[in-house]
C-alpha positions in Angstrom: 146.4 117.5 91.0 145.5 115.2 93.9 147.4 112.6 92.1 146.5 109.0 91.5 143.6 106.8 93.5 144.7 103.9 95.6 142.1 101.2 96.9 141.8 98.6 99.5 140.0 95.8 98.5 139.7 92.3 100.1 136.9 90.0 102.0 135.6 91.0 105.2 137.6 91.1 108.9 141.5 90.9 106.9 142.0 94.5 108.5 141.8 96.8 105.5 140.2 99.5 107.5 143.0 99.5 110.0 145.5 99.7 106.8 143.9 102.8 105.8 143.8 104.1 109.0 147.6 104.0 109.5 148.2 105.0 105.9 146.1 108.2 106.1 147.5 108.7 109.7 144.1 109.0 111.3 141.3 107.3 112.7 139.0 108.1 109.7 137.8 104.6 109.1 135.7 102.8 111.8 137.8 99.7 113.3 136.1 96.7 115.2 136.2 92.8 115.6 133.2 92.8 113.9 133.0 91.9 110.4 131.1 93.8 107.7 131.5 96.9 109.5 132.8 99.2 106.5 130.1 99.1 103.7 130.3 102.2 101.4 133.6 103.7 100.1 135.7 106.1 102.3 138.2 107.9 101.1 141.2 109.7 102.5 144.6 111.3 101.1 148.8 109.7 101.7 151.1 112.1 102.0 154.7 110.6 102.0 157.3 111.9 100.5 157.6 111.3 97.4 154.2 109.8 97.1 151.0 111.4 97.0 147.8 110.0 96.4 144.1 109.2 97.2 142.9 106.3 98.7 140.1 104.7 99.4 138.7 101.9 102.3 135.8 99.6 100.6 133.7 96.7 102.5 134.6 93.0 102.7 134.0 91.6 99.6 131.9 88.3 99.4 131.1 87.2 96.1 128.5 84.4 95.1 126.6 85.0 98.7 123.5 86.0 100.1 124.7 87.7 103.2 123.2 91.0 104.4 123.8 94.1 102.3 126.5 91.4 99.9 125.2 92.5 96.8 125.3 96.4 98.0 128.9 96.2 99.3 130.2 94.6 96.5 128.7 97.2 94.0 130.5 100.2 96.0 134.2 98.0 95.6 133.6 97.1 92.3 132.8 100.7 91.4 136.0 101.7 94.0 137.7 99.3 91.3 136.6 101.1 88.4 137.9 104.6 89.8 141.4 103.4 91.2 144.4 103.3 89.4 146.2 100.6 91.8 145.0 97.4 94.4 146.1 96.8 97.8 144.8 93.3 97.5 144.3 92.3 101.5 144.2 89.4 103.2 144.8 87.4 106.5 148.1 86.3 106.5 147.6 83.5 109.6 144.8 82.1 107.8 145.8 81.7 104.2 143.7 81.9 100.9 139.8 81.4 101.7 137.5 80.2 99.3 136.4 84.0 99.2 139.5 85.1 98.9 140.1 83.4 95.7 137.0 84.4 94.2 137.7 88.1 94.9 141.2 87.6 93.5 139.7 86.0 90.2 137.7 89.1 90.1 140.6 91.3 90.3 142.1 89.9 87.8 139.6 90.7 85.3 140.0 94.4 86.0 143.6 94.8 84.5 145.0 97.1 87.6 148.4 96.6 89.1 147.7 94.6 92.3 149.7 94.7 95.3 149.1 91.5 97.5 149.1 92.0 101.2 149.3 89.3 103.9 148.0 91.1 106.9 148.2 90.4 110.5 151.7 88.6 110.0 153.4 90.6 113.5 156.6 88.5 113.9 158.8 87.0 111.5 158.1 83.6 112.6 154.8 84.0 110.9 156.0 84.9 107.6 156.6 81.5 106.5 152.5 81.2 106.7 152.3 83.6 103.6 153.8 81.8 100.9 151.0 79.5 100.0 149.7 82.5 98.6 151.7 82.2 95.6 149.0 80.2 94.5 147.0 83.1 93.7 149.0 83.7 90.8 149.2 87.6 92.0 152.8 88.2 92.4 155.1 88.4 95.5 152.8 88.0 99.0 153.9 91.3 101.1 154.0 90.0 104.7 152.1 93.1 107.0 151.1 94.5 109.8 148.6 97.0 109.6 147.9 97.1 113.1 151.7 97.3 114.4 153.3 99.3 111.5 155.3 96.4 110.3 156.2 96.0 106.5 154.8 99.7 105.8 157.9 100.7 104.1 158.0 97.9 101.3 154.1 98.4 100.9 155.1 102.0 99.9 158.3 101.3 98.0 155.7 98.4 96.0 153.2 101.2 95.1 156.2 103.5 94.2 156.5 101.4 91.6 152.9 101.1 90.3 152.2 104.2 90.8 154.6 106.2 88.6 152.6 105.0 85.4 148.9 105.3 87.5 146.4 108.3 85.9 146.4 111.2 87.8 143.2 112.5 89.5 142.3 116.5 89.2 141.9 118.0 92.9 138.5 119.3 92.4 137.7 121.1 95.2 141.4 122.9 95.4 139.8 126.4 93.6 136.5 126.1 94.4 135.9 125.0 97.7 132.4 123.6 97.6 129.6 123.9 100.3 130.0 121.5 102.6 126.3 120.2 103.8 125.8 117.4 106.5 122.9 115.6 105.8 121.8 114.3 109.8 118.9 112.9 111.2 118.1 109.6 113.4 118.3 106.0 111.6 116.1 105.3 108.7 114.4 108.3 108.1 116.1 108.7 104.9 119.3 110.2 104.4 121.2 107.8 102.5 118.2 107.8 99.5 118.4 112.2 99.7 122.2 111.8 98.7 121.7 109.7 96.1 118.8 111.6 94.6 120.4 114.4 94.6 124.0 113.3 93.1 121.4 111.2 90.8 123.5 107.9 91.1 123.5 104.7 94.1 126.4 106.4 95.8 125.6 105.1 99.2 123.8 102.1 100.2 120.3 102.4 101.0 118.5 100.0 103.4 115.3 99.7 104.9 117.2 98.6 107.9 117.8 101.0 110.1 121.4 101.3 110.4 123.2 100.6 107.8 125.0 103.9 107.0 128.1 103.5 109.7 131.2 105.4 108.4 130.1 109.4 107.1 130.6 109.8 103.0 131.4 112.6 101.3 130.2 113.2 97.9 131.1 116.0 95.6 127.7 117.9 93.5 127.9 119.9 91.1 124.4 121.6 89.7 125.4 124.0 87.6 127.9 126.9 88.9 126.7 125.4 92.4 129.3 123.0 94.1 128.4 120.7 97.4 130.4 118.3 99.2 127.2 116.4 100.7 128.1 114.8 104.0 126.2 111.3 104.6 126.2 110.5 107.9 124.8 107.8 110.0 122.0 107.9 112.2 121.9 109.8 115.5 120.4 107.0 118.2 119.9 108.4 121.7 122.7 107.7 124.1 120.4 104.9 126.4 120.3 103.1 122.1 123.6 103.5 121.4 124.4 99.9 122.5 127.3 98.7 119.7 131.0 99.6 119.9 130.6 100.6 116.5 127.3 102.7 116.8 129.4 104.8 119.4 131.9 105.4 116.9 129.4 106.3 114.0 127.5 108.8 116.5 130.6 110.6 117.5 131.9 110.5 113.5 127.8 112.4 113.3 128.9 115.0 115.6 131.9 116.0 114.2 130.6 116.0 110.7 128.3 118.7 112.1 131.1 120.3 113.4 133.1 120.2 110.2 130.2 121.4 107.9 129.0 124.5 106.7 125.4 123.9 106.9 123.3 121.0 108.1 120.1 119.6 107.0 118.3 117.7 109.3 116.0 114.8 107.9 112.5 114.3 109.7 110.3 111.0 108.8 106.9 112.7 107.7 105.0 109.1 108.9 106.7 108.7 112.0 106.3 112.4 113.6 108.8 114.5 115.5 110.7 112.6 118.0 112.4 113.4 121.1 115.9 112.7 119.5 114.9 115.2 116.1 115.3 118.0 118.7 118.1 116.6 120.4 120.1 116.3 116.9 118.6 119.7 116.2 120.3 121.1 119.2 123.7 119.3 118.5 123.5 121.7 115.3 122.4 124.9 117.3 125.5 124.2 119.8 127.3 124.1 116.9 126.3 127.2 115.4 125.6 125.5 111.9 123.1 126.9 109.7 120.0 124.6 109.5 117.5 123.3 106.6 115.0 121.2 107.9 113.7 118.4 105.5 110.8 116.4 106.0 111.0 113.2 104.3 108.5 110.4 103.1 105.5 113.3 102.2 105.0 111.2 99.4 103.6 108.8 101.8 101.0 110.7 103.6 97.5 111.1 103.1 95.7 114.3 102.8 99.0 116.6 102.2 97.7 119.7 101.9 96.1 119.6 105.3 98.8 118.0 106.9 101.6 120.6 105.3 100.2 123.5 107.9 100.6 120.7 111.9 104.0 120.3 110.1 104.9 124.1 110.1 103.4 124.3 113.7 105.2 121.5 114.7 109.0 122.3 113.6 108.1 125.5 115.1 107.0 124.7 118.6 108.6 121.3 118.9 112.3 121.8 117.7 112.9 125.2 119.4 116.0 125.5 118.3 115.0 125.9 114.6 112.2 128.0 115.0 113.7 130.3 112.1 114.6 127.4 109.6 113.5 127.3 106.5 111.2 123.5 106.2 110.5 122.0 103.0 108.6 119.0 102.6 110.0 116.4 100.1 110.1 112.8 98.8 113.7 110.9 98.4 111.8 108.8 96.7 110.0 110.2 94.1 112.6 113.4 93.8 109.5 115.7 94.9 111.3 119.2 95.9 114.7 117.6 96.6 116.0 120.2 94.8 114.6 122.7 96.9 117.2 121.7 99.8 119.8 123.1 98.3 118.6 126.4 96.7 117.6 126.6 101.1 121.3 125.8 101.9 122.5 128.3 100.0 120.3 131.1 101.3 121.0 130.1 105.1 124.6 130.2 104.3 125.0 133.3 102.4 122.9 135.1 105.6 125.8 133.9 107.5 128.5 135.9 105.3 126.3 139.2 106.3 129.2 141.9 107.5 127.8 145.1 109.0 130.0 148.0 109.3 130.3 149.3 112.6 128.5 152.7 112.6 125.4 151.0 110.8 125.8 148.4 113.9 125.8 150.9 116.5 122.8 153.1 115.2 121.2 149.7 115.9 122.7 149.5 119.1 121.3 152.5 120.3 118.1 152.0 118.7 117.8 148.6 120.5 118.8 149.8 123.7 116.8 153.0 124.2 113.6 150.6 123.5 114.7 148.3 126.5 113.0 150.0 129.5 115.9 149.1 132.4 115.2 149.3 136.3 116.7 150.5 139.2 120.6 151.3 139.7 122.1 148.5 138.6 120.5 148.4 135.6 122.5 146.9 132.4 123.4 149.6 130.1 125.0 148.6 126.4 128.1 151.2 125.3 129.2 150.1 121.5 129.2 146.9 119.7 131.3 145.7 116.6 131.7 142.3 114.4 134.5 140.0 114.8 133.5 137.0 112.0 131.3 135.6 110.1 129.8 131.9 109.3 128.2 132.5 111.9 128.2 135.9 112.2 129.9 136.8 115.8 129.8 140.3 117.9 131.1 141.8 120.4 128.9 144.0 122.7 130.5 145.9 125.2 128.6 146.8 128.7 128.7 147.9 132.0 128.7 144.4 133.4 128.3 141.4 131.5 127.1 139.6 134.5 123.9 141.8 134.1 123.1 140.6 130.5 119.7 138.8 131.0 118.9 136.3 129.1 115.7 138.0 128.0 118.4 141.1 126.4 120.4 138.5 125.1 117.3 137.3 123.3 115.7 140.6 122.3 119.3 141.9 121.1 119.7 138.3 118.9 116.2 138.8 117.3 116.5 142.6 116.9 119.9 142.4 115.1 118.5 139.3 113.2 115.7 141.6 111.9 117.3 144.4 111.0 120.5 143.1 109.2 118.4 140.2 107.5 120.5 137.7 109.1 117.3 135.3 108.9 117.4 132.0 109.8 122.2 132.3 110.2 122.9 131.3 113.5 124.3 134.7 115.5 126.9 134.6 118.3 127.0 137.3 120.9 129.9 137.8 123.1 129.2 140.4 126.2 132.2 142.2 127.1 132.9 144.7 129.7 135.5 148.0 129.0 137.6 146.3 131.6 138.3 143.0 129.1 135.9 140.6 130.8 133.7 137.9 128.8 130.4 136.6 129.3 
């Protein structure tokens, strides 16, 4: 059991993403001056003895406005709402109860959860006598807080101690299955955020014809029938000269290491706009990560002529992002659901090439093979002795030599595709460690 689900609710720039920060006990949630920043729902997990439970950051609430992505932001808390068995009502303590604020608390009232009200930002105790006009809210006690500074943490925990011993329990399901983990990456606007939701058929994450407005990265459990997924929303990879914003920093690096983290990446391509320079940059962040790769190109439904346009597509991945000349492409439509499907079914066949084991005679009757058709000159030539497998996803080996300075790159090369052939490793990404008898690496 994961146990019960906690969320942080409240209008915008009252510091609930620094509150969850210091309750997970991580830097998971992006943190800035700038209001509106956090827009769809991130969760994380508390562990503190004796509590345990989920919880979950949501935007700044504005109700009764027009303001960019409003409507969108409040959908995601009030579905937060829905899941969450407690409220951390949040808001500034310095400035009292806004006009928004009240309208958010009217609207938490309706939803009959235990509601723990927090005035933030209160650092000293000279400014707790500014929260007591929020009695007016009719929400119980004011909690006087500092999210950024620690302070009042312990009675925020002993409060939801006290909710939380009658709050449903939530089953951990990803504890006995771990499911595929799948960063969906690509640059801004070229679709990701309408894939996830086709796929997980539902408006998890907000979708925008404004490039952008994925910040923090969202993870979102599929199942499709014995098949599980943890899909990976993440936002969109600028190029470092575009990266302008505090916060875009922040979302690029949170990209990265969602690549990292995953098991296998698919990288989104805007079928009207072309391959751009930063497609094969994001595709190399994957290759130096040794993830498996599904390339995706998005929007097909848009272009004209598709069946002559499907074949400069193949060429184009191929010769343009070099570092997924082996990928499997499939060319699909977020929108209309064309072949969306197809991603996965390709997921699941890069990965599974990445669980290949060979056994180590096998391995070195292709060693010898492999070497003996490498025509090597003069006396210093570079001569391969025995090889073996040390891992998998990605597959790594060990190939020992006379010098590992001598391993050309062109070897390295022939050796990767050889072994990629024979052992149907396909479109895995290999590793190949060069190692003399005398313990040195290359």
């Amino acid at each position: 059991m994961l146990g019960p689900l906690v969320a942080i609710v409240g209008a915008p720039n009252v510091g609930k993403s620094t509150l969850f920060n210091r309750m997970v006990g991580k830097r998971d949630a992006i943190v800035t001056r700038q209001p509106g920043v956090t827009r769809d729902r991130l969760y994380g997990e508390v562990n503190r003895d004796p509590l345990r439970f989920r919880l979950v950051d949501t935007g700044g609430m504005t109700p009764n406005t027009a303001a960019p992505f409003a409507a969108e932001i409040m959908q995601q808390a009030i579905t937060a709402i829905g899941e969450a068995g407690v409220l951390i009502f949040v808001l500034d303590g310095r400035v009292g109860a806004t006009a928004i604020d009240r309208d958010v608390a009217t609207l938490l009232r309706k939803s009959n959860r235990p509601i723990v009200l927090v005035a933030n930002k209160i650092d000293t105790e000279k400014h707790e006598i500014l929260v007591h006009e929020l009695h007016e809210l009719g929400l119980g006690e004011p909690l006087p807080l500092s999210a950024e500074h620690g302070r009042g943490m312990n009675e925020l925990y002993e409060r939801l101690e006290t909710h939380l011993e009658n709050a449903p329990e939530q089953e951990d399901e990803t504890a006995i299955d771990p499911p595929l983990r799948v960063a969906i990456v690509g640059r801004p606007n070229v679709g990701k955020s309408s894939l996830l939701n086709r796929l997980v058929g539902e408006q998890r994450v907000m979708v925008s014809d404004i490039p952008g407005t994925t910040r923090d990265a969202i993870d979102t459990l599929l199942t499709v029938g014995e098949r599980r997924y943890l899909l990976i929303d993440t936002a969109g990879i600028r190029r470092p000269g575009r990266v302008r914003e505090h916060v875009e920093r922040y979302s690029v690096m949170r990209a990265k290491t969602n690549i990292e983290r995953c098991d296998a990446a698919v990288l989104v391509l805007d079928a009207t706009d072309g391959i751009a320079a930063q497609d094969t940059h994001i595709a190399g962040y994957i290759h130096d990560a040794y993830k498996p790769l599904v390339v995706a190109v998005n929007k097909w439904d848009l272009i004209e002529g598709r069946e002559k346009h499907a074949k400069k597509w193949e060429e184009d991945v191929r010769e343009r992002l070099r570092f997924a000349k082996k990928a499997p492409m499939v060319l699909i439509s977020a929108l209309t659901g064309q072949r969306a499907l197809k991603i996965l079914d390709l997921v699941d066949t890069v990965h599974a090439a990445g669980s290949i084991r060979v056994g180590t005679s096998e391995l070195n009757r292709w060693l010898e093979q492999a070497a003996a058709s490498q025509k090597q000159a003069g006396k210093q030539a570079f001569r391969v002795y025995y090889a073996t497998q040390t891992g998998v996803h990605p597959p790594r080996f060990a190939i020992f030599c006379n010098d590992p300075d001598k391993a050309h790159f062109s070897v390295k090369r022939y050796l990767e595709n050889s072994l990629r052939d024979r052992f149907g490793f396909g479109a895995s990404p290999i590793r190949m460690q060069f190692r003399s008898r005398r313990g040195e690496d290359r």
